[in-house]
C-alpha positions, -999 to +999 in steps of 0.1 A: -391+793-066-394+760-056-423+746-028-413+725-003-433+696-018-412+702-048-381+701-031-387+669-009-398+652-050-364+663-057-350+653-036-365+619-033-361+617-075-323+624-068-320+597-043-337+571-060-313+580-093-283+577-072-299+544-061-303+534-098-269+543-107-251+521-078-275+492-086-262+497-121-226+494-110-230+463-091-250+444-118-224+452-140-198+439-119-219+408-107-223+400-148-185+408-150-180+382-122-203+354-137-188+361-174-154+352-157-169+325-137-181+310-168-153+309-185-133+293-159-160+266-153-157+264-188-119+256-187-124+233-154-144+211-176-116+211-208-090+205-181-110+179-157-116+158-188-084+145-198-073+140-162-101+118-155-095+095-187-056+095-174-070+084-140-093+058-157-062+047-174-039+051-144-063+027-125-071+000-152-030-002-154-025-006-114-057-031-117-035-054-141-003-053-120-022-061-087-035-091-102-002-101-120+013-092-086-013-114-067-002-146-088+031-141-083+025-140-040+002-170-049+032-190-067+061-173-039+033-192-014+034-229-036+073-227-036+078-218+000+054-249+011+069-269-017+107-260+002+091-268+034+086-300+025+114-306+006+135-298+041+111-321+060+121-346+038+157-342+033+162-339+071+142-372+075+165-390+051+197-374+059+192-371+098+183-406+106+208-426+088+237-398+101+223-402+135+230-444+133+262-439+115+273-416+146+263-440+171+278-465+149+312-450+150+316-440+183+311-476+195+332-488+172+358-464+187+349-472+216+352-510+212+386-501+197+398-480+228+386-509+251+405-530+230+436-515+229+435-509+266+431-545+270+399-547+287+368-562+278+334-544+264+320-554+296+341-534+320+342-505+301+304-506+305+307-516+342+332-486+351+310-463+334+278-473+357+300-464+390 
């Protein structure tokens, strides 16, 4: 039979073995984890590549059309100042002259009503001031 020294050896032998056998269960899975971690690291990088050049690419193109976009905005700018004062102008030269022409005709009509009622300029003027 066994002593009780021998006994507690055993038993402390067993425990440690159990010990050993669930550390060797979870190193296995922890090298199971970082094999599959790897790989997809390893796929991340085959998959991240390509996007990026399609980003570079992406942003190079959208570079180009912001500047082509830019002159047009700068030349839609020089045409709407270039119509602004094209109107200035056109209502200088047409506004003026129509304005005289206006004030031309209605005292000629008027000097042609006066007439025609058989009064002079100078009364039409006169009732108008009372």
């Amino acid at each position: 039979m066994l002593t009780a020294g021998e006994v507690a050896g055993l038993i402390v032998a067993m425990a440690w073995a159990i010990l050993v056998c669930f550390l060797a269960v979870a190193l296995v899975k922890l090298a199971r984890l970082l094999t599959e971690t790897t790989k997809m690291v390893s796929e991340l990088g085959e998959r991240v590549v390509p996007l990026l050049e399609d980003v570079t690419v992406t942003v190079s193109e959208t570079n180009r059309q912001l500047v082509a976009v830019e002159a047009i905005a700068k030349d839609v700018k020089q045409v709407s100042g270039h119509a602004a004062k094209i109107s200035d102008v056109t209502q200088t030269l047409v506004t003026g002259p129509l304005i005289k022409l206006a004030a031309l005709t209605h005292g000629v009509r008027r000097a042609l009503s006066a007439r025609r009622n058989g009064r002079p300029g100078s009364r039409v003027l006169e009732g108008r001031r009372r």
